[in-house]
KEBA-885521 format. One record per residue (C-alpha): residue in one letter; x, y, z. Coordinates in steps of 0.2 Angstrom, whole numbers, plus 2048, in hexadecimal, padded with zeros to 3 digits. Example, Ala and Ser with C-alpha at 12.3 -4.5 7.8 and 13.67 -1.06 7.14 Angstrom:
BEGIN
A83E7EA827S8447FB824
***
This chain:
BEGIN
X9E270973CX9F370D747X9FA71F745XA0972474EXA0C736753XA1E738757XA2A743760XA1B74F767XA1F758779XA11751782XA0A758790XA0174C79DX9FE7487B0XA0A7527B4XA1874D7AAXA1E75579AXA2C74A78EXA3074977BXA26736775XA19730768XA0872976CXA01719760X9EE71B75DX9E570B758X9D570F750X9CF71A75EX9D871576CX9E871C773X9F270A773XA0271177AXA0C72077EXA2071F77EXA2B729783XA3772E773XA32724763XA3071375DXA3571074EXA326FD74CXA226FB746XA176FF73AXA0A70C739X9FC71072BX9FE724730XA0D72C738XA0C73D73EXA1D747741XA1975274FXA2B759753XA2A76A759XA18769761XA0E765770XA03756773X9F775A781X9E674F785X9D675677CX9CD762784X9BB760790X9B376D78EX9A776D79DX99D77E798X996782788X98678A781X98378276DX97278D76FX96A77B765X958778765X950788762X960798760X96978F750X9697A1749X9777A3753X97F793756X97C780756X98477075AX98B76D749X99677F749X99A780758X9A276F75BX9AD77274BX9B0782755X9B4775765X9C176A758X9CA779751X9CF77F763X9D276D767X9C576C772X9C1759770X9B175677DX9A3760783X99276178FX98876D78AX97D777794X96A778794X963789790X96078577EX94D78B776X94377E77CX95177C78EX95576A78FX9497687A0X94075779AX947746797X940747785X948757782X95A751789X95874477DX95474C76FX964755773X96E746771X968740763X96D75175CX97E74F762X98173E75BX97B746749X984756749X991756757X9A5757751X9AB754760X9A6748770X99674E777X98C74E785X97C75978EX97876079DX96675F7A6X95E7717AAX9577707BBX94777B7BDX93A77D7CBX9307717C5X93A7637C1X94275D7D0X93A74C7D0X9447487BDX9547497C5X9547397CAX9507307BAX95F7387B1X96C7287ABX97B72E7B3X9867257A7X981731799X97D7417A2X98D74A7ABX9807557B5X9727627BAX9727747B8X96E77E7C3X96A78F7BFX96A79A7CEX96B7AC7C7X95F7B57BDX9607B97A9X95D7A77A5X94C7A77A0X93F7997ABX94F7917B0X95479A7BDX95078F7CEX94979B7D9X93F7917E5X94878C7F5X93E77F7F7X9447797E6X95477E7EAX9587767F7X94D7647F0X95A7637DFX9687647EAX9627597F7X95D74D7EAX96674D7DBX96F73B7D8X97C7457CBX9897557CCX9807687CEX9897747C4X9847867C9X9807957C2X9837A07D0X97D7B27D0X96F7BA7DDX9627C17D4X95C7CA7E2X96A7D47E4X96C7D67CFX95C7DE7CFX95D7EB7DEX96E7F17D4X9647F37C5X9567FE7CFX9668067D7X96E80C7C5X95B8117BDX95781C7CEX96B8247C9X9678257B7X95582B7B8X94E81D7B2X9598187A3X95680679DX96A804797X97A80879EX98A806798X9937F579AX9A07FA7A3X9927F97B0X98F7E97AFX9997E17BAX9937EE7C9X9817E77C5X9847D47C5X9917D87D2X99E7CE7DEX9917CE7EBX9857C67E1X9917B97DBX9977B67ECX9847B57F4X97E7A97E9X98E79E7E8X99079C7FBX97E7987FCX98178A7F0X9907847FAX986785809X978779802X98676D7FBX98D76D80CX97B76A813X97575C807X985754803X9817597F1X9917577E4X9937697DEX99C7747D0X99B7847CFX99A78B7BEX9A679A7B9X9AC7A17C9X9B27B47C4X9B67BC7D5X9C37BA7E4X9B77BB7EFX9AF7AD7E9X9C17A17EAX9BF7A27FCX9B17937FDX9BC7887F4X9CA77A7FAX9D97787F5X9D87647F6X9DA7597E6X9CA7567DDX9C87467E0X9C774A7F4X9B97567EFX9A875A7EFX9A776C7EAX9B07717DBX9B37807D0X9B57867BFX9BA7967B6X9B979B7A5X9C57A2798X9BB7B3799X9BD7B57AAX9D07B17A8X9D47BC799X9CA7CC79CX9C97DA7AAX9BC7E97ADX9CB7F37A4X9C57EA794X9B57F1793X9BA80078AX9C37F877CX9B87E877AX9A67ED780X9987E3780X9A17D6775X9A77D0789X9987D1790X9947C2797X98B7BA7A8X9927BA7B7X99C7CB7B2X9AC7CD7ABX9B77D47BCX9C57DE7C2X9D77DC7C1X9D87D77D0X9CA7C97D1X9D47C37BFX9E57C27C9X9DB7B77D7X9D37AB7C9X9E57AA7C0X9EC7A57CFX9E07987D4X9E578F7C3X9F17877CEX9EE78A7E0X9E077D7DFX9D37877E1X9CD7867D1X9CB7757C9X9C27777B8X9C57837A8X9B778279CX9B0792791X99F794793X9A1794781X9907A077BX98F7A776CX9827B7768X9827C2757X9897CF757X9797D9756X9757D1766X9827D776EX97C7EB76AX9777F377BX9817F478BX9807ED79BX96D7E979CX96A7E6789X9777DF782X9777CB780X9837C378DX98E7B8787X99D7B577CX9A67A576EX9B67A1777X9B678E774X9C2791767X9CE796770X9CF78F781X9DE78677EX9EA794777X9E479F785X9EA795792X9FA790789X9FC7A3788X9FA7A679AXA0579779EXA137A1791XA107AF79CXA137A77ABXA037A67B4XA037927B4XA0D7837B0XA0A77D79FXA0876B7A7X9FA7717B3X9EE7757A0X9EA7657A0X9E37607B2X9DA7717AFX9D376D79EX9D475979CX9D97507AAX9CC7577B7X9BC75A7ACX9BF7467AAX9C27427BEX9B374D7C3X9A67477B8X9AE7347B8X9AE7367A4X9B472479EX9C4724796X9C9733790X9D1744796X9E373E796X9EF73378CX9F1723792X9F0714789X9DD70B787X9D771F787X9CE726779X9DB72F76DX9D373F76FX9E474B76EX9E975A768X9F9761762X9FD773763XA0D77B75DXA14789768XA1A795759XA0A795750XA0B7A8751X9F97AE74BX9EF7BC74EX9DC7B774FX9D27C4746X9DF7BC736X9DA7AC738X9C97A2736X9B87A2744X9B1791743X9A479874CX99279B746X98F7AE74EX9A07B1745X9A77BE751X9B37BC760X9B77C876DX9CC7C176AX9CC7C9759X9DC7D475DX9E47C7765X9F67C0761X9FB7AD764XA087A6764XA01796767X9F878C75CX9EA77C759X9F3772749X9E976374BX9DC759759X9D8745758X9C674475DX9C6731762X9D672F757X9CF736745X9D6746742X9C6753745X9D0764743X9E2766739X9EC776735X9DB781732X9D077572BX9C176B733X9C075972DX9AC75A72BX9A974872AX9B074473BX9A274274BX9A574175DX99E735769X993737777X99B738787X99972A793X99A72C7A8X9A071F7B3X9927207BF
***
């Protein structure tokens, strides 16, 4: 099948023009500047008026399957993916079994190839125990290991140095980082309860002075450190402080070896929000100040950041009852990644051309993902058009979501997904998800 989609403003590598973009099956065959209007096409696609941009990778994302479907699962939340023109995903390992054994990871695929809407692919959950696995993981179907180094992640969390420092001395694929210091997260939880006389809540507001900069920063430089030592490829997972910019490099990512991401959260909300939004932002690491917001915003095109993700996590909303100890951490935003940065590129805080390196473009370089995170001809057609004066407000529109809450209820758009091409079959289009569409697995040029 050939499809045309003509006279979009697309936006890629840097460039942005009017042209149209020929799809071949589920190839990209070419892209042409202005229209071509030789040939013949079985589907033609008028996209006057809107925006072209690759599909997004989403390098961060919690689909809570096997084991916390009553939440979420692989079938919702990848619908959730295509109607925010999300068009890729690797998902983490802290599902119910945690994907720590080969078999498991394997089940998870197989899960993916049956339910998944959009492209898939799985992470590998490094444990204490399970050092000596690494190195029979394919690295052409696995984009990496977590590493959980911060607590509230069940008997995931690697607290072993000896561990430690063995995964990243050893592991043949990228670490990506959960990076909070338990040790310190726990003495500021004594600290409140001796100040509270023995409360076992507090109000969420404190939440961000429990799992604090300084544990953020503690457990991050002591990852860069052992990355430094071992020569280890690492990522560090949703980086929420300005202390924490000051390990990175501002060098392309293909020159290097350590790597950050931050998450929509982190760029959307402040401490100031708490009052107003509650536990529905609660999420780990903490929502910050203003001022670590401003950092991170600026970052976005500084080069100190390289990756936006979501660490899309959906909860209940009786899950989220409670406060800065009780309350599930976590929140859906994978929905709405893409708007959110279009918004903050309207505002001024970024180039519209640098969403894609942030979202597409380097999610594909870092984990040598084959063919796919721009538009170029011989590419997978994954693409999504948004039009600028969609104008919605979210809380009138429609969560694709299983938990079926979102902390950007109240929000106003004026961006807007209209359609995303997942391997060039429409998978989303004007508010309705094309059930019938899967994604593919994700392959890695090793």
């Amino acid at each position: 099948m050939r499809t045309i989609i003509r006279n979009a403003t697309i936006i890629n590598e840097g460039q942005q023009f009017v042209g149209s973009v020929v799809i071949e099956d589920e190839m990209i065959q070419q892209v042409l500047k202005g229209d071509d209007s030789t040939q013949t096409y079985d589907c033609e696609i008028d996209a006057t008026g809107l925006y072209l941009f690759p599909g997004v990778i989403d390098d961060h994302v919690h689909f809570r399957e096997p084991g916390l479907t009553h939440k979420a699962d692989i079938a919702s939340e990848s619908r959730t993916a295509a109607a925010g023109g999300v068009t890729s995903y690797m998902e983490m390992p802290n599902t119910n079994p945690p994907t720590t054994t080969l078999t498991l990871l394997d089940e998870k695929f197989q899960l993916g190839a049956l339910q998944s809407r959009v492209n898939y692919s799985f992470f590998f959950g490094a444990t204490n125990d399970n050092v000596d696995t690494l190195q029979r993981l394919d690295p052409t179907r696995v984009p990496g290991v977590k590493v959980f180094m911060g607590s509230s992640t069940g008997n995931m969390l690697v607290d072993r140095e000896e561990s430690l420092r063995r995964i990243f001395a050893t592991s043949p694929l990228l670490l990506m980082a959960h990076c909070e210091d338990t040790g310190i997260i726990e003495a500021n939880i004594r600290a409140f309860k001796k100040r509270y006389k023995g409360q076992n809540d507090f109000p969420v507001r404190y939440h961000s002075r429990i799992r604090s900069v300084e544990a953020c920063y503690a457990s991050s430089s002591l990852a860069v450190s052992l990355a430094k030592d071992t020569g280890a490829r690492l990522h560090i997972a949703h980086v929420s402080t300005a202390k924490e910019l000051s390990l990175f490099e501002q060098r392309p990512i293909e020159e290097k070896r350590i790597t950050a991401e931050a998450v929509i959260a982190h760029l959307m909300f402040t401490t100031e929000d708490y009052d107003t939004l509650g536990t529905r932002i609660k999420c780990n690491p903490s929502i910050k100040t203003p001022e670590d917001r401003a950092a991170l915003r600026e970052a976005l095109t500084n080069g100190l950041i390289d990756v936006v993700a979501t660490d899309h996590a959906p909860h209940l909303e009786t899950e989220k009852l409670g406060g800065a100890l009780k309350a599930a951490s976590g929140m859906p935003m994978i929905q709405f990644s893409l708007v959110s940065m279009l918004e903050l590129s309207e505002q001024g805080v970024l180039p519209i051309e640098r969403i894609p390196d942030l979202m597409s473009h380097n999610p594909a370089k870092l984990f040598h993902i084959d063919r796919r995170g721009f538009i170029r001809p011989g590419y997978y057609a994954d693409l999504v058009l948004a039009d600028p004066n969609g104008n919605w407000q979210v809380r009138e529109g429609r969560y694709y979501t299983k938990c079926g809450w979102t902390p950007m209820d109240e929000r106003f758009f004026t961006w807007r997904v209209r359609r995303t091409f997942v391997n060039g079959i429409t998978a989303f289009s004007d508010g309705i998800v094309v059930d019938g569409v899967r994604g593919k697995e994700l392959k890695f040029n090793a």
